[in-house]
LUMLODREN-287808 format. One record per atom (N, C-alpha, C, O): residue number from 1; chain; atom name; x, y, z. Coordinates in steps of 0.2 Angstrom, whole numbers. Layout:
N
atom resi->NUM chain->A name->CA X->X Y->Y Z->Z
...
***
This chain:
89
atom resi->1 chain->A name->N X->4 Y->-6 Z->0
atom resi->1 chain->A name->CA X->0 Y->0 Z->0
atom resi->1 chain->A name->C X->4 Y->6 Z->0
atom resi->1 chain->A name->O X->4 Y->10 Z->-5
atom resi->2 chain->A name->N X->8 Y->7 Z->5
atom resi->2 chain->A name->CA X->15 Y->12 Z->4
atom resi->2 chain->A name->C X->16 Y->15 Z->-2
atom resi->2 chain->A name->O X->15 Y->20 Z->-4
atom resi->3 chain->A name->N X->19 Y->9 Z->-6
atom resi->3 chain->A name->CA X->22 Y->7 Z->-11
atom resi->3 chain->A name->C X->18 Y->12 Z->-16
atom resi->3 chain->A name->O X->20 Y->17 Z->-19
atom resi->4 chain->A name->N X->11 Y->9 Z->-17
atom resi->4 chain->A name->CA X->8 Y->13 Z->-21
atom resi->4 chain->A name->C X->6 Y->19 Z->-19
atom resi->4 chain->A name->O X->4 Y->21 Z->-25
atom resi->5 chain->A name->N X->6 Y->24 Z->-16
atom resi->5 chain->A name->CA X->5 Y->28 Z->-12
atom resi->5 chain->A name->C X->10 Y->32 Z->-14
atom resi->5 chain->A name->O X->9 Y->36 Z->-18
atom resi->6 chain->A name->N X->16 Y->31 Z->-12
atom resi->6 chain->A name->CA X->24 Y->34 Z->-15
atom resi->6 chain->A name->C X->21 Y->35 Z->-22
atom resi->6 chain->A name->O X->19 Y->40 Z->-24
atom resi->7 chain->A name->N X->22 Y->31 Z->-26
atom resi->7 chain->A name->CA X->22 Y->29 Z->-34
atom resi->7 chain->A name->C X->18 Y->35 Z->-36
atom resi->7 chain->A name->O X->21 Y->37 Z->-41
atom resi->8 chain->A name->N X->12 Y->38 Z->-34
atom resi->8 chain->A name->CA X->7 Y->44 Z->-36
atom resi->8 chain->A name->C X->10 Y->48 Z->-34
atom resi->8 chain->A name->O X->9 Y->53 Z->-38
atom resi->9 chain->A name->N X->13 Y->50 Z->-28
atom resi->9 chain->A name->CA X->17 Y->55 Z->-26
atom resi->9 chain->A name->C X->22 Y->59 Z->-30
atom resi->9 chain->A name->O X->22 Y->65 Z->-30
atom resi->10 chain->A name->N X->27 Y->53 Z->-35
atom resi->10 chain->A name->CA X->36 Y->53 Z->-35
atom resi->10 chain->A name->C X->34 Y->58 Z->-42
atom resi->10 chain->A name->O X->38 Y->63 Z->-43
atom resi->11 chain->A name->N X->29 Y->58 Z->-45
atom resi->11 chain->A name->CA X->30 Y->65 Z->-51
atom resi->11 chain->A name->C X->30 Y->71 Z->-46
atom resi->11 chain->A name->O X->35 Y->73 Z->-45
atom resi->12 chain->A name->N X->26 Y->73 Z->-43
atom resi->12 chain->A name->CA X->27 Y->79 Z->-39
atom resi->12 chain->A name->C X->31 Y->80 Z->-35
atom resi->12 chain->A name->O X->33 Y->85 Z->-34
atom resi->13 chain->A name->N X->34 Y->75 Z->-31
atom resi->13 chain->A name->CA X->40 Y->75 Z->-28
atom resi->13 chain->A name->C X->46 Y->77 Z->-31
atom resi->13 chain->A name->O X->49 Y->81 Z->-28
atom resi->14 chain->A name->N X->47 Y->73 Z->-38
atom resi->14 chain->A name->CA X->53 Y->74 Z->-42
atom resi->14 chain->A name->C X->52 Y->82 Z->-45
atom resi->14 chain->A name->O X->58 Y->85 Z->-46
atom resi->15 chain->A name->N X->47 Y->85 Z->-46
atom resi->15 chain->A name->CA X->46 Y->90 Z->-48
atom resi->15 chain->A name->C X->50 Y->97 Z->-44
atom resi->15 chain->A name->O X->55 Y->102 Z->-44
atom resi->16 chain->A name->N X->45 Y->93 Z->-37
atom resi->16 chain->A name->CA X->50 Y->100 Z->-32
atom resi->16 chain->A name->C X->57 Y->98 Z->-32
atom resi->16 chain->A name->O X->61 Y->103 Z->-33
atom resi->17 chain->A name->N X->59 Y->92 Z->-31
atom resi->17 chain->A name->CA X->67 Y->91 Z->-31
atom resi->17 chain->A name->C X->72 Y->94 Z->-39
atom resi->17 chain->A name->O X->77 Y->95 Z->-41
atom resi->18 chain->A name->N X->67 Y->94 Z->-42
atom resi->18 chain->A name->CA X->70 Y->95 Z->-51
atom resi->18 chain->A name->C X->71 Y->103 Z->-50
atom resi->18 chain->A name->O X->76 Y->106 Z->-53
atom resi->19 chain->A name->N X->67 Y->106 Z->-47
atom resi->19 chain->A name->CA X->67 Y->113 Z->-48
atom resi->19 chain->A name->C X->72 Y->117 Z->-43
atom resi->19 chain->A name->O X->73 Y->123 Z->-44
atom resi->20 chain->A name->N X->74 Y->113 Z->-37
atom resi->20 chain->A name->CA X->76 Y->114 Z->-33
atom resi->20 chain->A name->C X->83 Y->114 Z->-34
atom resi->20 chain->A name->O X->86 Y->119 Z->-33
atom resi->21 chain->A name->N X->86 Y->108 Z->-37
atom resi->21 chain->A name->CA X->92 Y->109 Z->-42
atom resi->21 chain->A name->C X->91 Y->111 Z->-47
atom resi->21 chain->A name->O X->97 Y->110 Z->-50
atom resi->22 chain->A name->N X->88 Y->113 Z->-50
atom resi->22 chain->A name->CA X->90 Y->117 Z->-58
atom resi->22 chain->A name->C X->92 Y->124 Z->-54
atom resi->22 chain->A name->O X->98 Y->126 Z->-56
atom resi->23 chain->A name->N X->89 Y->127 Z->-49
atom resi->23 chain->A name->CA X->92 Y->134 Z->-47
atom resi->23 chain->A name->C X->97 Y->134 Z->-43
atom resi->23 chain->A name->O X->101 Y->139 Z->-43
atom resi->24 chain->A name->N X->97 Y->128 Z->-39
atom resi->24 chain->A name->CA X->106 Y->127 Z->-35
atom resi->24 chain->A name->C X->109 Y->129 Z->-42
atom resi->24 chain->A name->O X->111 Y->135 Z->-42
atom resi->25 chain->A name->N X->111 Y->124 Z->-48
atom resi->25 chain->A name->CA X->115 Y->122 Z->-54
atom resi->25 chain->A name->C X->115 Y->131 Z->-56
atom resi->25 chain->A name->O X->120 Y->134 Z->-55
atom resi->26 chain->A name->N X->112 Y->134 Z->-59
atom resi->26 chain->A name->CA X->112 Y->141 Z->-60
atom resi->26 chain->A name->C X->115 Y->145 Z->-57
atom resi->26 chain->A name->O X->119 Y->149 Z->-59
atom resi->27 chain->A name->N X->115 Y->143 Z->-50
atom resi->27 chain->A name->CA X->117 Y->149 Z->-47
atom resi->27 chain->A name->C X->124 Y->148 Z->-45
atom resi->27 chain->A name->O X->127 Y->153 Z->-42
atom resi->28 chain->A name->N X->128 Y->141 Z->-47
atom resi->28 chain->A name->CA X->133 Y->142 Z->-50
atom resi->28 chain->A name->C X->138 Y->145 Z->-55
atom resi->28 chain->A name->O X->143 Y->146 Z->-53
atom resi->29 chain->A name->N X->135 Y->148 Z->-61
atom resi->29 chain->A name->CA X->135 Y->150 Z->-68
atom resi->29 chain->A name->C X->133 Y->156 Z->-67
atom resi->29 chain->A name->O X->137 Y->160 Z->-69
atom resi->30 chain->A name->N X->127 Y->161 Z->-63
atom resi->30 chain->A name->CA X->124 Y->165 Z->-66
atom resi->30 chain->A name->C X->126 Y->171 Z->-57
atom resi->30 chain->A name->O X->126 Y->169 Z->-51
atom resi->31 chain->A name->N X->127 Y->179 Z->-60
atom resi->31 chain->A name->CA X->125 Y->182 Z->-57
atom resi->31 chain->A name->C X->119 Y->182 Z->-52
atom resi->31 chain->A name->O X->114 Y->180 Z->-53
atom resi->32 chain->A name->N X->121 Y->184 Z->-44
atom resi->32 chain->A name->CA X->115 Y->183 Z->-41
atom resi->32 chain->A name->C X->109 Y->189 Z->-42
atom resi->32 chain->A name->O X->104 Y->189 Z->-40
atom resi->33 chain->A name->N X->113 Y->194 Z->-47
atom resi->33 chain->A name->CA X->104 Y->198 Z->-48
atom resi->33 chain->A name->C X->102 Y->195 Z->-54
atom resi->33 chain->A name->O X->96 Y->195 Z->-54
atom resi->34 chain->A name->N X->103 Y->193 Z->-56
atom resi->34 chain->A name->CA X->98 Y->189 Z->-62
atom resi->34 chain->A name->C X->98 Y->181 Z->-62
atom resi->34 chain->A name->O X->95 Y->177 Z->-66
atom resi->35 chain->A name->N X->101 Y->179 Z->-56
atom resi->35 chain->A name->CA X->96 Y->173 Z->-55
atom resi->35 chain->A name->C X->90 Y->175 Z->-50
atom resi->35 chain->A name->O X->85 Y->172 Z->-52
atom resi->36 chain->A name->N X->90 Y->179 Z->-43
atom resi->36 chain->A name->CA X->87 Y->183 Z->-42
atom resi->36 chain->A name->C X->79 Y->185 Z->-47
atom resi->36 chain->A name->O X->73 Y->184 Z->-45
atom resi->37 chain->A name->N X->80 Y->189 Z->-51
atom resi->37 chain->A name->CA X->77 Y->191 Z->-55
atom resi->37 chain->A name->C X->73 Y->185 Z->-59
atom resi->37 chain->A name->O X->67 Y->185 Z->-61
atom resi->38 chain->A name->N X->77 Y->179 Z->-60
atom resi->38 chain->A name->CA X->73 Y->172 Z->-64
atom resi->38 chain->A name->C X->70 Y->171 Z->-59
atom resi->38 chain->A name->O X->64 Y->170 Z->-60
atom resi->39 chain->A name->N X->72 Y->169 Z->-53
atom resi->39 chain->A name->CA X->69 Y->165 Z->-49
atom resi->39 chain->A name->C X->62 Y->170 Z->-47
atom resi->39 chain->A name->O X->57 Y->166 Z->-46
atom resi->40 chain->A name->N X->62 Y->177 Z->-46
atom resi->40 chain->A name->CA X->56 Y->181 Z->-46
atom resi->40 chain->A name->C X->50 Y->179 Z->-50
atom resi->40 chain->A name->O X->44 Y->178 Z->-47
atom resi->41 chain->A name->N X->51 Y->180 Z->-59
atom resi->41 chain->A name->CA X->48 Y->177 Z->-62
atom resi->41 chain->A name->C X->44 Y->170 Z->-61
atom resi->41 chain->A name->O X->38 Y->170 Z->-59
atom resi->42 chain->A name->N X->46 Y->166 Z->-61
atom resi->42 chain->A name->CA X->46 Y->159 Z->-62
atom resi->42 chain->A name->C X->42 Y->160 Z->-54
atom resi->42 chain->A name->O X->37 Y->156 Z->-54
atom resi->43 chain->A name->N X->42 Y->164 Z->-51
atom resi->43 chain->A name->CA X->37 Y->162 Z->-43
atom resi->43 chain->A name->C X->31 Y->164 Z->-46
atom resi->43 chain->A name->O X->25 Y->161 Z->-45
atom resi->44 chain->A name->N X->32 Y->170 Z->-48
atom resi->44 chain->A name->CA X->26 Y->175 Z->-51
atom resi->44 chain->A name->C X->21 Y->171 Z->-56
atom resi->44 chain->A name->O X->15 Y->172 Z->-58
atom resi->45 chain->A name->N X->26 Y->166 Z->-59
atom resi->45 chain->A name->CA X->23 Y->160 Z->-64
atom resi->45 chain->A name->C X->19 Y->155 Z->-62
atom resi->45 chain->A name->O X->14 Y->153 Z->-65
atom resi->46 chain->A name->N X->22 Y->153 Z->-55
atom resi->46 chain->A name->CA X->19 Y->148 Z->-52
atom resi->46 chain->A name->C X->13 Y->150 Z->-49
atom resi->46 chain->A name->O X->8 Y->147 Z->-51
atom resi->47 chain->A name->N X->12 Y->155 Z->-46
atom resi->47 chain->A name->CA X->8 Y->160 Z->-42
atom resi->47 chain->A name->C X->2 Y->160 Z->-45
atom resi->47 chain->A name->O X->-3 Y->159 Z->-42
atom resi->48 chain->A name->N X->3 Y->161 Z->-55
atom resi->48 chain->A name->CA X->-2 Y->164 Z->-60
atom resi->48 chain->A name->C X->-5 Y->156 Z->-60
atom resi->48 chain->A name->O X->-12 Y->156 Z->-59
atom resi->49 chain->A name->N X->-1 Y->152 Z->-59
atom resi->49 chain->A name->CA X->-5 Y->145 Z->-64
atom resi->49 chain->A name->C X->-7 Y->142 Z->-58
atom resi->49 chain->A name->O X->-10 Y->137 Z->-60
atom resi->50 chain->A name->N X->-8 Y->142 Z->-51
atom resi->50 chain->A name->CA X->-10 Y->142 Z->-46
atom resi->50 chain->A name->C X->-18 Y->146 Z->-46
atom resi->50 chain->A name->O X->-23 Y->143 Z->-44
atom resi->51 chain->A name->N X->-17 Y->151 Z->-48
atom resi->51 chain->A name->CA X->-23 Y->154 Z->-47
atom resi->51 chain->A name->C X->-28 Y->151 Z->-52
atom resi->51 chain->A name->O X->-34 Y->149 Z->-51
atom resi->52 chain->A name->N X->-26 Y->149 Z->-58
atom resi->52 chain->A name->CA X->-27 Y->148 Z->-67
atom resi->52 chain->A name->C X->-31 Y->139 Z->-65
atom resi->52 chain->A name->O X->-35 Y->135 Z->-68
atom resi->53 chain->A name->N X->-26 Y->139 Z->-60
atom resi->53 chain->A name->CA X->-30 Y->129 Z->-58
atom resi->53 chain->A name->C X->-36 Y->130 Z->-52
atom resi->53 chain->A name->O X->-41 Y->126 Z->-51
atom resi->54 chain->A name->N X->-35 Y->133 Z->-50
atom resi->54 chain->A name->CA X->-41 Y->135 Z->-45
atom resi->54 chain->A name->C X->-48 Y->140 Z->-49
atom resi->54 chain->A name->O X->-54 Y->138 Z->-48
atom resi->55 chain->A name->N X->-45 Y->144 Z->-51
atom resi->55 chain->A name->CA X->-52 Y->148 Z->-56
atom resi->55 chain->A name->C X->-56 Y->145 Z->-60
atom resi->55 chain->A name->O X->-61 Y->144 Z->-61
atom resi->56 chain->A name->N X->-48 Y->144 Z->-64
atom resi->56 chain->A name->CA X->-51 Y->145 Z->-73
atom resi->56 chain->A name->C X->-51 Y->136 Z->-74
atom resi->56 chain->A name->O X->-55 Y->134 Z->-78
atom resi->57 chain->A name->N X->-48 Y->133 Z->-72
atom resi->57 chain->A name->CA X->-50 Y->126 Z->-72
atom resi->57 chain->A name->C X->-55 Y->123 Z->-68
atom resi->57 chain->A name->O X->-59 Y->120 Z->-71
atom resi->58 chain->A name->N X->-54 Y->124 Z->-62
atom resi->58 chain->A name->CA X->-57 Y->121 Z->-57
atom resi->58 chain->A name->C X->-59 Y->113 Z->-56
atom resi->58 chain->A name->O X->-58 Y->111 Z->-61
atom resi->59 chain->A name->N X->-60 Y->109 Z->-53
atom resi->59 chain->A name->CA X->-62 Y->101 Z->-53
atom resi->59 chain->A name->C X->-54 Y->100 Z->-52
atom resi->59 chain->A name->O X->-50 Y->104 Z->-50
atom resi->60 chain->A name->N X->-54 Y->92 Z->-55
atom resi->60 chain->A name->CA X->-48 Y->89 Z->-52
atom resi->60 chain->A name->C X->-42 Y->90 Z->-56
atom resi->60 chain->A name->O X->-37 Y->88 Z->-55
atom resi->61 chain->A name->N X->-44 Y->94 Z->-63
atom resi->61 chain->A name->CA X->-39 Y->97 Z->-67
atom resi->61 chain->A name->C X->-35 Y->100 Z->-64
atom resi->61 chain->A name->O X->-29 Y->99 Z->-63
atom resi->62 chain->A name->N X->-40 Y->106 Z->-62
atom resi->62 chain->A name->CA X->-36 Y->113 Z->-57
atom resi->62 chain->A name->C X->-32 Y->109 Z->-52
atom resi->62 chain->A name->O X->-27 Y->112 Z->-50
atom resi->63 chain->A name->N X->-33 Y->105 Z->-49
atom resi->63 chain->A name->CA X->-32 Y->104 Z->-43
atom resi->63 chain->A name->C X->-24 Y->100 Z->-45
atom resi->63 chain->A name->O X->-19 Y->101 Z->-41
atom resi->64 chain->A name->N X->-23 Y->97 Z->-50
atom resi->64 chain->A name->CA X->-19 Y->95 Z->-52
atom resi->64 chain->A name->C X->-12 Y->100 Z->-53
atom resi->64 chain->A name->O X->-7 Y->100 Z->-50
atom resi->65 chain->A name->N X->-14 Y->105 Z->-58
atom resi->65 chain->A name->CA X->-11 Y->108 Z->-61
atom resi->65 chain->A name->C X->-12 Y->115 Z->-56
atom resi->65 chain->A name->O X->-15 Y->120 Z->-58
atom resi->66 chain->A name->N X->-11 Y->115 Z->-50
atom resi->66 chain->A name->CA X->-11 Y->118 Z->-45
atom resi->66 chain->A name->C X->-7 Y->114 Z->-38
atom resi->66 chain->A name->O X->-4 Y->117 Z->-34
atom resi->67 chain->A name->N X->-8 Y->108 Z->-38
atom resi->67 chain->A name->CA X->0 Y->104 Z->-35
atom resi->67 chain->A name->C X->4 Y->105 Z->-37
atom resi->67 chain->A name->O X->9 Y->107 Z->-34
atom resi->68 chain->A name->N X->5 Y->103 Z->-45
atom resi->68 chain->A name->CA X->12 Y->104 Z->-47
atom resi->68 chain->A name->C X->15 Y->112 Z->-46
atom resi->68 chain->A name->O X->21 Y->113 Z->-46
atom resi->69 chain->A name->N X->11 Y->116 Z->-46
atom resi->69 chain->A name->CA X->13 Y->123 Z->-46
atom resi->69 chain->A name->C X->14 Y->123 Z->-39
atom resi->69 chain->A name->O X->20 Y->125 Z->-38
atom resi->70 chain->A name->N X->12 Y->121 Z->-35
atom resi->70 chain->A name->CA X->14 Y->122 Z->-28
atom resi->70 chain->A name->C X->21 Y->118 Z->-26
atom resi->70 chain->A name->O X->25 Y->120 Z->-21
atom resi->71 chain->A name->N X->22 Y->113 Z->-30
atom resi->71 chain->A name->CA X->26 Y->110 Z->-29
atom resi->71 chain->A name->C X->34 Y->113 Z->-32
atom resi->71 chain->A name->O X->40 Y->112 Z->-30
atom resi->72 chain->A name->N X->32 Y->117 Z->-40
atom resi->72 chain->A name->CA X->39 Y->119 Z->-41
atom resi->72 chain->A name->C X->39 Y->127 Z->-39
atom resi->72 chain->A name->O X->43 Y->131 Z->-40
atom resi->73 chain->A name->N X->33 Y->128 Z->-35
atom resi->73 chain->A name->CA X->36 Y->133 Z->-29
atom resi->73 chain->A name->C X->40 Y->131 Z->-24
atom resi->73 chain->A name->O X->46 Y->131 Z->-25
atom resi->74 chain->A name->N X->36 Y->128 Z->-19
atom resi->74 chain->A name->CA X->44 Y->126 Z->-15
atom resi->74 chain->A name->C X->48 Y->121 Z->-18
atom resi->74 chain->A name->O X->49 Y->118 Z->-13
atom resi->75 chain->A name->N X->51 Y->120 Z->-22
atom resi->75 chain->A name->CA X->59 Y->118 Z->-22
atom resi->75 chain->A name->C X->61 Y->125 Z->-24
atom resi->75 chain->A name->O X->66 Y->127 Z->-22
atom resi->76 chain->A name->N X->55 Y->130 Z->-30
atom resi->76 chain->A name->CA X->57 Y->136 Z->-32
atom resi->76 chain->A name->C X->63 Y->139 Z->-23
atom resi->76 chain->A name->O X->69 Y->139 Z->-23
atom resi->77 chain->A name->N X->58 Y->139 Z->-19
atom resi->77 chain->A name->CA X->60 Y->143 Z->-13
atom resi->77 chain->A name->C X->65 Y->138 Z->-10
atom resi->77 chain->A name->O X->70 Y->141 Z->-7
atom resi->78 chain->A name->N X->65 Y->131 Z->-9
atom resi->78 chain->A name->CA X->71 Y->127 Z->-5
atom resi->78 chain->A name->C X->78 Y->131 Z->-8
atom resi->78 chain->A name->O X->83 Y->133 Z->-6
atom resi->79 chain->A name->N X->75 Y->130 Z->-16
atom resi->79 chain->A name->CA X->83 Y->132 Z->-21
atom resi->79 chain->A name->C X->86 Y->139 Z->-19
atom resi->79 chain->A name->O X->92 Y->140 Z->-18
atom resi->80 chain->A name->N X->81 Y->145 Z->-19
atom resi->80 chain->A name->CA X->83 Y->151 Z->-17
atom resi->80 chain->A name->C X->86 Y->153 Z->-10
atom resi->80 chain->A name->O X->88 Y->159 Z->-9
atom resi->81 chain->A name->N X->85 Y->147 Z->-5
atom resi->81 chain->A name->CA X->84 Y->147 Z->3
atom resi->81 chain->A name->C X->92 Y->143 Z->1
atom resi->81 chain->A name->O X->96 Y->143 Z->6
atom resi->82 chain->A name->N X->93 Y->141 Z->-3
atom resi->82 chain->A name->CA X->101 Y->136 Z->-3
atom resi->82 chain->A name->C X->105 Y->140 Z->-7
atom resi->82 chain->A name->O X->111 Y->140 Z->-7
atom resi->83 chain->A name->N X->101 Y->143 Z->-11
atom resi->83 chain->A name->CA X->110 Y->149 Z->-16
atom resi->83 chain->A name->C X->114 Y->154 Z->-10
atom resi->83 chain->A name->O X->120 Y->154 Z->-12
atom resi->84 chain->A name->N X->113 Y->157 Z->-7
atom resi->84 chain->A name->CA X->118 Y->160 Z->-2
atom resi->84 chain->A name->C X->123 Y->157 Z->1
atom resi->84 chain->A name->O X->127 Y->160 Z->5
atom resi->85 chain->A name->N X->124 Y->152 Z->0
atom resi->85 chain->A name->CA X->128 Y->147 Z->3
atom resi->85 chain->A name->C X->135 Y->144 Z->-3
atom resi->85 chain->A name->O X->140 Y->143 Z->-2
atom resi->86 chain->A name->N X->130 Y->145 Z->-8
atom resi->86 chain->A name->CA X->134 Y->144 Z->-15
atom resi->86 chain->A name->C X->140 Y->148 Z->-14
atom resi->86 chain->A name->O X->139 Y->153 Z->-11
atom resi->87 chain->A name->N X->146 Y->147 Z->-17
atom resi->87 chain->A name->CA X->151 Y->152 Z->-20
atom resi->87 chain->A name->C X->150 Y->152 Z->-27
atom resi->87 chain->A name->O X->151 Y->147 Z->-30
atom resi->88 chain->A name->N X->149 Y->158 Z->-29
atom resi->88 chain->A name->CA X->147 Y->159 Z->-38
atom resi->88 chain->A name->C X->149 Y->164 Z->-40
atom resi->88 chain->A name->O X->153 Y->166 Z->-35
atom resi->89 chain->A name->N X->149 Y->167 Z->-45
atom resi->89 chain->A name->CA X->152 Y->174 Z->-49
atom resi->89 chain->A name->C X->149 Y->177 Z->-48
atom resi->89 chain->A name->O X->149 Y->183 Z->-50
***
């Protein structure tokens, strides 16, 4: 039962862990005012399709596509809660 349970999870799970390293991995490579500035957008993005899953779709669509949005928020947020730590250019 677990097992299946995990299994329905692991997309949105890997979602927040995939986003949460793409912006470690950046902040590498990229100035901090313009991954700052990415990472702003990309919240603002999440925020819109958040609202867009709740309004404008509504049922289990929305609801859907309103987890994953919730989801590559916070790694959005884990990832930016972990770039000051980084040493970058």
């Amino acid at each position: 039962m677990d097992g299946l349970l995990m299994e329905d999870w692991l997309p949105i799970i890997l979602t927040c862990i995939l986003v949460a390293v793409m912006i470690v991995t950046l902040a590498f490579f990229m100035n901090k005012a313009v991954l700052y500035t990415i990472t702003t957008i990309v919240s603002l993005l999440c925020i819109i399709l958040i609202v867009y899953g709740i309004v404008g779709l509504g049922g289990w669509e929305g609801m859907g596509v309103g987890i994953f949005s919730v989801s590559a928020f916070l790694g959005l947020t884990v990832g930016v809660l972990i770039c000051p730590f980084i040493n970058s250019k």
